[in-house]
N, C-alpha and C positions, 0 to 999 in steps of 0.2 A: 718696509723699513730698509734704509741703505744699508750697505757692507759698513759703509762708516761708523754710523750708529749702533749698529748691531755689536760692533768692536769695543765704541766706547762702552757701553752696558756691559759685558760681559768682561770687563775690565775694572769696571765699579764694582762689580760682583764678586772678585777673588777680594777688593779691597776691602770692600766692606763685612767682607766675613774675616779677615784678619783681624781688623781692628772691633770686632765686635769679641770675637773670642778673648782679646785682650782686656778687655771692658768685663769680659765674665769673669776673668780670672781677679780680678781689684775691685770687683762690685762690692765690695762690704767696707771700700774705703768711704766711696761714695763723691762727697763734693768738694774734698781738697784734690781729688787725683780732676775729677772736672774741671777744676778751677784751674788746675795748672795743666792739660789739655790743650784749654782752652786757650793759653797764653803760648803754649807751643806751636800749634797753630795757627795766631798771628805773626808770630815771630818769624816761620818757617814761611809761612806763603805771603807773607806782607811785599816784601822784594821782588814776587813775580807779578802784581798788580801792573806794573806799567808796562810789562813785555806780554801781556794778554787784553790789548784792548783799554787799558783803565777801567774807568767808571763806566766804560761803554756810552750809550746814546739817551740814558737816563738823564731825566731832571733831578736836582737837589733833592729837589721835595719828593719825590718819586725813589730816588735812592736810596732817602732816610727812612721811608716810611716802609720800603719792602723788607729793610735790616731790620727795623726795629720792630716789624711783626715777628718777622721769621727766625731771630734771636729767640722771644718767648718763646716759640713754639716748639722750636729745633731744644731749649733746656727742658721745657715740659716735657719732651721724648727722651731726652735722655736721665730725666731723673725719675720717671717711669723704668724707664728700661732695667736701669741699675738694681731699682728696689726690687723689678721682675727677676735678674738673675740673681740677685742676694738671697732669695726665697725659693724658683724653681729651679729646674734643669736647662740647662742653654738650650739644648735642641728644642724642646718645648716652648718655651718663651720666644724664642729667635721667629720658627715656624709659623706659631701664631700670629706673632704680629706680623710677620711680613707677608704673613695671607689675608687678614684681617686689613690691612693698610691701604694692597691694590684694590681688593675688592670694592672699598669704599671710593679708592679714585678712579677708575672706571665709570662706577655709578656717576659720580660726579662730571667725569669730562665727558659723559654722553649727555646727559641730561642737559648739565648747564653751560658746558664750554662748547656743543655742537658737533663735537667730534665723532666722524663714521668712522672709524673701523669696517675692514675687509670682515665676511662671513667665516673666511678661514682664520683670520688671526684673534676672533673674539670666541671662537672653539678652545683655540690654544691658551688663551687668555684663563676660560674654565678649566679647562684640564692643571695649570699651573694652580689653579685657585683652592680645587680640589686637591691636588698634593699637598701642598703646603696646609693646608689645614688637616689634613688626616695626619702631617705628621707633628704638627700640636697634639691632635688627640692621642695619641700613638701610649702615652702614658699616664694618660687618665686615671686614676682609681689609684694608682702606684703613689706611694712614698714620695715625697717631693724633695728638693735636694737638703732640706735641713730632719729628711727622715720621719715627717709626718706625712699624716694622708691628708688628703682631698679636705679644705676647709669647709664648715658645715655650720656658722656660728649664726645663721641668720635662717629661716624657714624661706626666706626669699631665696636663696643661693644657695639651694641643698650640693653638696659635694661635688665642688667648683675646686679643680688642682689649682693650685696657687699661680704655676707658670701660666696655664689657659689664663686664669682670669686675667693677670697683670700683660700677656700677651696680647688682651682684647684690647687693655685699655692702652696701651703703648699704638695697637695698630692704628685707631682713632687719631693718636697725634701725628703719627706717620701719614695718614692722609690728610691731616689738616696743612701739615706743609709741605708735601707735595704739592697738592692744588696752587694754596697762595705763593711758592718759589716760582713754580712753572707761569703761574701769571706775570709775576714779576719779572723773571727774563723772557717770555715772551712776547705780553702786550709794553715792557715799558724798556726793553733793552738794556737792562741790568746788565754787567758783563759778568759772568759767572765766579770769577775768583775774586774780583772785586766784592761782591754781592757774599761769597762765602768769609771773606776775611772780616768784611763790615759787619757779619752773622755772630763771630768769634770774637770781636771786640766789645757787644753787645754783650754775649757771655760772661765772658771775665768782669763786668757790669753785675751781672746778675745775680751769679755761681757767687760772687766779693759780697751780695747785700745779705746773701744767704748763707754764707759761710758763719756769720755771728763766734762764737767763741771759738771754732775751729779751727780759726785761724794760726795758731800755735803748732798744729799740726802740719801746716804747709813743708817747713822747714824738716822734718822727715820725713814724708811720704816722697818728696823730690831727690833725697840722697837714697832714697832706697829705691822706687820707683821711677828710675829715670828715664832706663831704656824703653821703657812701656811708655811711657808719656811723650818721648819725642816722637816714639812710633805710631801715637795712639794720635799726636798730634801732623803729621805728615799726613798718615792714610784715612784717618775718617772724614777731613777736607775733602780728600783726593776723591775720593769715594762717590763723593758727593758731586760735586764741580763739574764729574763725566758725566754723571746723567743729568746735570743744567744743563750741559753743551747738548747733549744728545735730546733733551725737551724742544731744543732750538731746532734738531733737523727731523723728527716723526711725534708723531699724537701723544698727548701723555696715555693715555689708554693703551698705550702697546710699549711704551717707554716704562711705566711705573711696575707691570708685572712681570717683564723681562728683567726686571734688577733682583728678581728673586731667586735667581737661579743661586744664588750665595747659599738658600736653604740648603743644595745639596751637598757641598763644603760645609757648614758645621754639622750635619745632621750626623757625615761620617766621621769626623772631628770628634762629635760625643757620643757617637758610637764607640770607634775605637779608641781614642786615646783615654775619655774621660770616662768609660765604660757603662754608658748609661743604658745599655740593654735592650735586647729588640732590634739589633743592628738590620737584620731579615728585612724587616718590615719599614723601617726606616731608609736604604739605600733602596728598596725598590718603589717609594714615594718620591723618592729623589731624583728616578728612572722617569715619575710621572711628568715633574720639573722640566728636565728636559723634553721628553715629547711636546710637551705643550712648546717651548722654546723653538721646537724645529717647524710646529705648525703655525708661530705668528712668523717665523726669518723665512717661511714659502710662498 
């Protein structure tokens, strides 16, 4: 992987665990803080479309149809994600799915997209895969953030944490659009801001069909909620954008699990601020993070 790339990621990484801790802290607003995200975000990156390329070297047809998968899928993830923090602990939720997510695109860009990977940097790859999932499990069995334990309402899913489970299913969407994004600015030359802003217009599309009565609520959550929403709307874009660019210059296989170094910023995040306990055990999963990191960037 170049210096380049390795920069962008690692730069997606402080992004995207900012605006993710922001999204834990308003999870129980849910789809009027989304819907107006969602609007911040075009607003805010619509005026760099033309100074990044535009539309890039896509067809119409080709343009519309990668937004308008990766719209569903990109609000599937995050209304996933929300109901995951609304009910567990962020570090748990976070962890999970962002080990849960690569592991699945990995699988996928060796199998199907052809991609080798170095013998060193698919070691690193595990080694990240393994952190980030131990520090999901990390508090298993514990009280989950609304103070119960471990769901148990089914013989199928004997005492499953709320965060694990909603982590599993959020990691799924996570790798459902990673794969189809990366195909998209890869094989069809989507431009990456272009490609995110068309993603975020779709949204506001979606998050509007879904809002149904909530709609009332708009008009407070944005006088109260503001500085989180511009913020929420600037960097979970941003976030994202670096590692489309970064798809463009190394393998998704070594692009998708180096963006999870963000695990180790929330995991000390809700350690220490949010006091979620087990700090021990948690920053030295974190420690595993980057190992793996140093062994896919050698």
């Amino acid at each position: 992987m170049s210096a380049t790339a390795l920069v962008l990621v690692l730069t997606a990484a402080v992004c995207h665990a900012a605006w993710n801790i922001l999204a834990h802290g308003v999870s129980r607003i849910g789809l009027p803080f989304l819907w107006l995200g969602a609007v911040a975000a075009t607003v805010l990156w619509l005026p760099v479309v033309p100074l990044t390329g535009g539309f890039g070297g896509a067809s119409a047809g080709h343009f519309l149809l990668a937004v308008g998968v990766s719209a569903v899928l990109h609000c599937a993830y995050m209304l996933v994600l929300q109901r995951g923090y609304a009910t567990g602990r962020l570090s748990t939720v976070y962890a999970t799915a962002r080990g849960t997510g690569p592991t699945i695109s990995v699988i996928v860009a060796v199998l199907v997209l052809g991609e080798r990977p170095s013998g060193m940097a698919l070691v690193g790859v595990g080694v990240i895969i393994a952190a980030v999932v131990a520090i999901g499990l990390i508090d298993r069995g514990r009280p989950d953030a609304s103070g119960l334990r471990p769901i148990a309402r089914r013989r199928l899913l004997p005492r499953i944490d709320a965060g694990v489970a909603w982590g599993l299913v959020t990691g799924v969407a996570i790798a459902a659009y990673t794969i189809w994004d990366a195909h998209a600015v890869r094989e069809w030359a989507v431009a990456p801001v272009a490609f995110m802003v068309g993603c975020t217009l779709g949204e506001i599309v979606l998050y509007g069909a879904a809002l149904g009565g909530r709609w009332r609520e708009i008009g407070a959550v944005a006088r109260a909620q503001w500085p989180r929403v511009l913020l929420f709307g600037l960097l979970s874009p941003l976030s994202y954008i670096l590692v489309l660019v970064a798809m463009t210059m190394a393998p998704v296989a070594l692009v998708a699990p180096m963006r999870e170094v963000s695990v180790v910023l929330v995991s000390v995040f809700g350690a220490i601020v949010l006091r979620e306990g087990r700090a021990g055990w948690r920053v030295a999963a974190s420690v595993m993070v980057l190992a793996g990191v140093a062994l896919m960037a050698s």
